[in-house]
C-alpha positions in Angstrom: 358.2 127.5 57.5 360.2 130.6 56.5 359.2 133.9 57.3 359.6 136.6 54.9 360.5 140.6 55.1 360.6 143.3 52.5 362.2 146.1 52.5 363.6 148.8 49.6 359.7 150.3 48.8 359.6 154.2 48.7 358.8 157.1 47.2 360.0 157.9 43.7 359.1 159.8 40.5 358.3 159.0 37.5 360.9 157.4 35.7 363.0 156.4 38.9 364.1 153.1 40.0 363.6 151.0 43.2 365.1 147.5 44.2 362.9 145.5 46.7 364.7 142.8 48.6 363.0 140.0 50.3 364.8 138.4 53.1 363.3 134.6 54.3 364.3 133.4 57.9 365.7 130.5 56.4 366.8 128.7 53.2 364.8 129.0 50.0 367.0 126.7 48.4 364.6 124.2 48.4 361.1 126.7 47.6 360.3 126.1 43.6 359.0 129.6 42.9 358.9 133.1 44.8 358.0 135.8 43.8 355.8 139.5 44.0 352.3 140.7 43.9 351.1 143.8 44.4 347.9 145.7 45.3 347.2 149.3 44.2 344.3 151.1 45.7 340.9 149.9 45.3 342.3 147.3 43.3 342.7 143.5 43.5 346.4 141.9 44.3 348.3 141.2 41.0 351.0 138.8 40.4 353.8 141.0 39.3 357.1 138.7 38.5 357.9 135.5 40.0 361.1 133.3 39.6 361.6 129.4 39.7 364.3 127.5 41.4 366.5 126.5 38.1 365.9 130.5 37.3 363.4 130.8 35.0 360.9 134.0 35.5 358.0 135.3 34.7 357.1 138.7 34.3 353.8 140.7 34.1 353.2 141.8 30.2 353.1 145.5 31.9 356.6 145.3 33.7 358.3 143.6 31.1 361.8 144.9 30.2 361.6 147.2 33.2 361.7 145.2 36.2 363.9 141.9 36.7 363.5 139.6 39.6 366.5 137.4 41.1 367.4 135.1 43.6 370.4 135.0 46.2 370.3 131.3 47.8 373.2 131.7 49.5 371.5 134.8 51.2 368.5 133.6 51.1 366.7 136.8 49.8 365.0 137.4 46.4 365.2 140.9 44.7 362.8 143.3 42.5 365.0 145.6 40.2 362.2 148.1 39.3 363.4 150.8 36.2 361.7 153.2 34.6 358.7 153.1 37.1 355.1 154.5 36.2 352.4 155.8 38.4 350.7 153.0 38.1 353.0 150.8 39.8 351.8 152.4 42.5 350.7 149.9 45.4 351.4 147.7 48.3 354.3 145.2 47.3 354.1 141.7 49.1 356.9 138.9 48.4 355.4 135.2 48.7 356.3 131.4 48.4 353.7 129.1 47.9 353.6 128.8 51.7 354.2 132.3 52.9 353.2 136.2 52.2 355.5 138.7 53.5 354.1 142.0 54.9 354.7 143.8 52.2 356.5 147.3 51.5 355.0 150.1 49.7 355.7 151.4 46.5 354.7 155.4 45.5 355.6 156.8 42.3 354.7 160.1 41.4 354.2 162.0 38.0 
């Protein structure tokens, strides 16, 4: 069973970009889907994008055509590219499997 790491969360303003990175301790070749939630304050953990093995994605209706969400096999680490960000993208970013949560990495954006 991989584990998982994020990293890349900060603080930004309004209108700034971030890229998250999720590193696995081993290959996801293999994993059908990974992906991101997140959970903003006082407020239940949302699925945010996630993306399949043969590439396909799926994106929150209030991220879409701001973030994109990729996948490096051979490094074994999945990405968040995160434009244009909002205050309310605001929140505690986690990266999963169907197996595994990371830690996550928080994301502050200020207006």
């Amino acid at each position: 069973q991989v584990q998982l790491v994020e990293s890349g969360g900060g603080l930004v303003q309004a209108g700034g970009s971030l890229r998250l990175s999720c590193a696995a301790s081993g290959s996801i070749f293999s994993i059908n889907y990974m992906g991101w939630y997140r959970q903003a304050p006082g407020k239940q953990r949302e699925l945010v994008a996630r993306i399949y093995s043969g590439g396909s994605s799926y994106f929150k209706d209030s991220v879409k055509g701001r973030f994109t969400i990729s996948r490096d096999n051979a490094k074994n680490t999945v990405y968040l590219q995160m434009n244009s960000l909002k205050p309310e993208d605001t929140g505690v970013y986690y990266c999963y499997t169907p197996d595994v949560w990371g830690q996550g990495t928080q994301v502050t954006v200020s207006s």
